[in-house]
N, C-alpha and C positions, 0 to 999 in steps of 0.2 A: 699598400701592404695587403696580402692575401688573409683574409681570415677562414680558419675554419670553425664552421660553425655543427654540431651535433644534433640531429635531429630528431626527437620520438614523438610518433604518433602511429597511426595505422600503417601499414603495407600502402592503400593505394594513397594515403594524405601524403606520403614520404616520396612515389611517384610522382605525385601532383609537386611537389617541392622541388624534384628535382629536374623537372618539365620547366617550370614558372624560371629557374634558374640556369637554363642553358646558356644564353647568353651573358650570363654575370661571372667571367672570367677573374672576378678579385675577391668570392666567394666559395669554400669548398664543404660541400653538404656532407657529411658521415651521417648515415642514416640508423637507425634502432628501431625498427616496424615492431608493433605488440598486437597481441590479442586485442585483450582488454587492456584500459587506462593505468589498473591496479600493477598489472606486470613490469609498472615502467621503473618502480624502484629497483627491481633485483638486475632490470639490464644496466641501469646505470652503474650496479658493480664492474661490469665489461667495458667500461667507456675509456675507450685510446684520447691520447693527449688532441687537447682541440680549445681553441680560444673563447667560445660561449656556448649555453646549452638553448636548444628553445623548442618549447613543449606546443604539440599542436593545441593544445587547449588549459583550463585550467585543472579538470578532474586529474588527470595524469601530474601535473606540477605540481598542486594537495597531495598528491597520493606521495611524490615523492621529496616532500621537506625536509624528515629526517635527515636522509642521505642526502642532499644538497647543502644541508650546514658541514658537512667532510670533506665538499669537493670546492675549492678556492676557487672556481672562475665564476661568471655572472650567468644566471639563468635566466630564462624569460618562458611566458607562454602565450602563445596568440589568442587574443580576447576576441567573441563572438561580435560581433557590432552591426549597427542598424545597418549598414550595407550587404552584408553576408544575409540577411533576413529578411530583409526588401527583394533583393536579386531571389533570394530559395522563394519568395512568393510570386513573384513576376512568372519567374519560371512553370510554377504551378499552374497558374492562371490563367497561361497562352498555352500550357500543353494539355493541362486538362477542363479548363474551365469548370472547372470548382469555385465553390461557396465558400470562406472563411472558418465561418461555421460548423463545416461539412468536415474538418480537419482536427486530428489533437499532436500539439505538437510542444518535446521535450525544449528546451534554453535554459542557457546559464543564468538568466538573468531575467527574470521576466519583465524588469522597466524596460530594457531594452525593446524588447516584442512592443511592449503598449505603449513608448515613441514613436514605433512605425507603424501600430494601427493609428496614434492620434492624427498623425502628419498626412495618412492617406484618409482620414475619417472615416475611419471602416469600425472606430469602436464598439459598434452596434454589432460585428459581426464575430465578437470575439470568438478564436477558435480555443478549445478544452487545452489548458497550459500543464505541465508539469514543469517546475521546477528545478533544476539538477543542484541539488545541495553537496557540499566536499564529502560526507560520507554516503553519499548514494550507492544505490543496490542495483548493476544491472539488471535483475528480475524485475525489480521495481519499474522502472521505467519499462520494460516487456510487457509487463503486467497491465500497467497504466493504459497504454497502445489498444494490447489485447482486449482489455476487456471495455474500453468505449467502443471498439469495431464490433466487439459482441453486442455489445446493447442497440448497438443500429445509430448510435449518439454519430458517427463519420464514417466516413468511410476511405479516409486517406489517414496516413501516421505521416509525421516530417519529425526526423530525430535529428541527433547533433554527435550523436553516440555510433561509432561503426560498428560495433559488438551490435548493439541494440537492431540496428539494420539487419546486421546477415541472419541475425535468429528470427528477426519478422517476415523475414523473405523464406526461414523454414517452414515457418507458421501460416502460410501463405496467407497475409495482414497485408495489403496494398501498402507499400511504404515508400518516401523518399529520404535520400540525405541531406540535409543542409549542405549547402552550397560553398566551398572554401575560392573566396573572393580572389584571382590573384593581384589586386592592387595594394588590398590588403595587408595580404602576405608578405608582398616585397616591401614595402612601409615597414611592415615590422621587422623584416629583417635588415632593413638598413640602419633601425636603429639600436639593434642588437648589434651588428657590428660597429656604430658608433661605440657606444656602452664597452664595448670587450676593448675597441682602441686607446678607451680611458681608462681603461681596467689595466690595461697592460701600461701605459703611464704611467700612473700612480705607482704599480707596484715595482715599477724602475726605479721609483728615486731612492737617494740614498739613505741609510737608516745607521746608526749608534745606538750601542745596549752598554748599560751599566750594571754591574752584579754588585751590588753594596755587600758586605760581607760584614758579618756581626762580631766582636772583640774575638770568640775562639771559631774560628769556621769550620764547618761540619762536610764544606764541599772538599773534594780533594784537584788536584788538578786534571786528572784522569773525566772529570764532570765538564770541569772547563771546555777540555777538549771535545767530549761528547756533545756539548750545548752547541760549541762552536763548528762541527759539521753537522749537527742537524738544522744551523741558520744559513750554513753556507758560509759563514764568517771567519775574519782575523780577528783573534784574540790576543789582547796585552795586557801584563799588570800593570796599574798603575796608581795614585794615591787618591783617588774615587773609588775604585775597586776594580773588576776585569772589565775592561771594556770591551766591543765586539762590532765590528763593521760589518755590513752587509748590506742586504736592499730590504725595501717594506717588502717586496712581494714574498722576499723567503721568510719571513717573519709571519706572516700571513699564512703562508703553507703549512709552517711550524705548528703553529696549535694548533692542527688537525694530526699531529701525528701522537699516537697515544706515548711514545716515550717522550716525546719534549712535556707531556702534561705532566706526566708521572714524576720528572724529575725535577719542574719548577715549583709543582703542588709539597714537595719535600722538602727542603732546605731551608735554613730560617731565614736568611738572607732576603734583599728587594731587588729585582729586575725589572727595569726600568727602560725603557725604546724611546726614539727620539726619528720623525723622519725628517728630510726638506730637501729643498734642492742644492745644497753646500754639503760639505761634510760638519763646518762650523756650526751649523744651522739645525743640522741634525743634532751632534751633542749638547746643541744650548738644548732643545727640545726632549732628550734624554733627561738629563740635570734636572730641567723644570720636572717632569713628573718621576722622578724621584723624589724632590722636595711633596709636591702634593702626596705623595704614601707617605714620609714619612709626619707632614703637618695632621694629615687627616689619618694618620696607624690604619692605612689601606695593607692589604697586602691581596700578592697577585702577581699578575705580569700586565702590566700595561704600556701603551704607547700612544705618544702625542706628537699628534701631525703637524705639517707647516700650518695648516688650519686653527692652530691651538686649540683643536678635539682630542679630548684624552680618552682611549676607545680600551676595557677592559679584554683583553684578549683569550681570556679564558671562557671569559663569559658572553658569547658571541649577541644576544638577545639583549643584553644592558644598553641602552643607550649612552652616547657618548657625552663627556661633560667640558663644557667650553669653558676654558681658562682665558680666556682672552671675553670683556666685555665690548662688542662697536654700536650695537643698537643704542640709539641718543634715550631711550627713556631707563634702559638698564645699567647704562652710565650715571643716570640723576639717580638711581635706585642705591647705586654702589656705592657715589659718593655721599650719600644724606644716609647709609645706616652702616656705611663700612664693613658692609658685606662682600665676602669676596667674590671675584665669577663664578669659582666654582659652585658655592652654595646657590648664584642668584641660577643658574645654569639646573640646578637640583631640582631649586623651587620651579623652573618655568616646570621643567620636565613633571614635575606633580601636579601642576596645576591642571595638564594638557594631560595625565594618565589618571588621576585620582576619579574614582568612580562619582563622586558627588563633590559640589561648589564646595560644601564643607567640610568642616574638616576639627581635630582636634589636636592638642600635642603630639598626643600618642600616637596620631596620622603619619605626622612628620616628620616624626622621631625615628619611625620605622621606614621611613623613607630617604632620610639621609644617613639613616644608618648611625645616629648618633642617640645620644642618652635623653631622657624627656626635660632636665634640667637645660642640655644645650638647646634645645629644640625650643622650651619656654624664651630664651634667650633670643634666639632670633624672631621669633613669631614679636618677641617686647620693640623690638627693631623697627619692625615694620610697623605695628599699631603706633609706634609716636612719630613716626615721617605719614602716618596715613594710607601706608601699600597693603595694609590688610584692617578688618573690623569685626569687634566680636557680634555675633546672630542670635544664641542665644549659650542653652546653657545641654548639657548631655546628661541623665541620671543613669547611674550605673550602678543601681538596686544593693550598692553594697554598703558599708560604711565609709564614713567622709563626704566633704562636699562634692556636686555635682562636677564635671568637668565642662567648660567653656570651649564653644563652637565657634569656628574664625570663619572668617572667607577670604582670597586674595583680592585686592582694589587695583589690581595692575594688567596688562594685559601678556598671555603667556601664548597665546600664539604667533 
């Protein structure tokens, strides 16, 4: 299957892309050359239909996160790596026979750079680093360049940055580019079209939506219909409430269109998705998380995969919550405090997001989105099976007793 793949980065990286791929007849490059990195988000409003995106670097993919949560297919960006930084220094070394030292040079990463001084034990020679952090300032790094060549500190620049180049080359500042690796390259692009092969998978299989509708309904059928082409779907009444055929992928496309938000954010009603590879499979899948809204008074649009991941749709950033428990220790967890997947699913995800081991009701309460009475409930759970232990105790300067600090005893990663 031919993928196309979309391409942003400079004018000559997007050359060099479409050089390294002449021969890759099952790949088609649409290119987006920029200035700078920062321009990449308003081209991606221009972006024709294409199977993955892939950013030559990371500045440019930071810059463009916003608008990548609107656009449904898989992005990627090609990471600098000790090979691309080995090679730009080899190259230096045999053409100009230069000092390490004698050099200041921009990286995304700078572990990376001190992997390939340790490996070649050049630490000794460390050359002047900048950094490129996501909200970087091309002056900044110009500046950085500029003014070590001023001070007599090198007298070579090696950047990462094509903007940062041509201005140095105004400045007449000896500079070179970092060197784009093509083995690299193509490494990563095969596995950006692996990634969009699975991407397009996935959002083939078949999917079932349930619209529960509450004793007097507020939707008219006029809605029905509207929901049901903006999913791409058959719709039927029936004693569930309207049901809706289609695929994950159109389902997926859907909450990005600001009228499918507008009209599932309004209705009192619960919409509920279901994928799998059956159609039977998809509506048991359906049904199941319908019950979880209405057990847990969720509301939203969500959908639960053959995976039993129940993935908030609205809320692209929530992680998803495993209804299904198979790990053998979250099984012993489930049956000794009769906790359900969902909640133990809650709990891993807080244990693995919560800024510190400890933690208090109030912690928890706010994290499963439930009241601090349910929250003391299950924290009671777990201290008599032993999955968690109180630490000590929290003073919160106000009146009443202090509040009691837990910790989990179980493992959440």
């Amino acid at each position: 299957m031919r993928m196309k793949v979309a391409i942003f980065g400079s004018e000559e990286f997007c050359k060099r892309a479409v050089q390294y791929t002449d021969q890759r007849s099952e790949v088609i490059l649409d290119c987006y050359p920029y200035a700078i990195p920062s321009e990449a988000p308003e081209l991606l409003k221009s972006l024709l239909p294409c199977d993955a995106i892939l950013f030559s670097g990371s500045l440019p993919y930071v810059a463009s996160i916003n608008v990548l949560e609107t656009i449904p297919i898989p992005a990627f960006y090609l990471k600098q790596n000790e090979t691309e930084i080995a090679t730009t220094l080899l190259a230096i070394s045999l053409q100009e026979g230069l000092k390490l030292h004698e050099t200041s040079i921009d990286v995304r990463n700078a572990d990376v750079l001190d992997n390939v001084l340790s490996d070649i034990d050049k630490m000794d020679q460390r050359p002047l680093v900048y950094e490129l952090k996501e909200d970087y300032l091309l002056e900044d790094i110009i500046q950085f360049h500029v003014a070590s060549y001023q001070r007599k500190e090198t007298i070579l620049a090696i950047t990462s940055v094509h903007a940062a180049y041509d201005r140095l080359v105004e400045l007449n500042i000896p500079v070179v580019k970092m060197i784009n690796v093509k083995s690299s390259f193509l490494a990563t692009l095969d596995q950006v079209c692996q990634e969009a092969l699975l991407h397009k998978s996935e959002t083939s299989k078949i999917a079932a939506g349930i619209l529960e509708l509450p004793s007097s309904p507020s939707v008219s059928e006029g809605t029905y219909e509207l929901l049901a082409k903006l999913l791409h779907a058959h719709f039927i009444e029936a004693d569930e409430g309207i049901l809706f055929y289609t695929t994950q992928g159109a389902i997926q496309s859907a909450r990005y269109i600001p009228e499918f938000v507008e009209i599932t954010t309004q209705f009192s009603g619960n919409l509920a998705f279901g994928s799998g590879h059956t159609l039977t499979a998809a509506k048991e899948n359906a049904v199941s998380a319908l019950r979880y809204m209405q057990f847990e008074k969720q509301v939203g649009v969500y959908l639960l995969d053959e995976k039993k991941e129940l993935h908030n749709l609205l809320e692209s950033a929530a992680d998803p919550v495993e209804l299904r428990v198979i790990e053998p220790f979250l099984t012993e967890i489930a049956e000794k405090t009769a906790l359900s997947p969902a909640v133990l699913s809650k709990l891993s995800s807080f244990g693995q997001s919560h800024q510190s081991t400890q933690f208090t009701a109030n912690d928890l309460a706010n994290h499963l989105d439930v009241s601090r009475r349910t929250a003391e409930r299950t924290i009671k759970k777990l201290l008599n099976n032993n999955y968690a232990h109180a630490v000590g105790e929290e003073m919160t300067y106000r009146q009443g007793r202090p509040r009691a600090v837990y910790e989990l005893s179980f493992p959440v990663y």
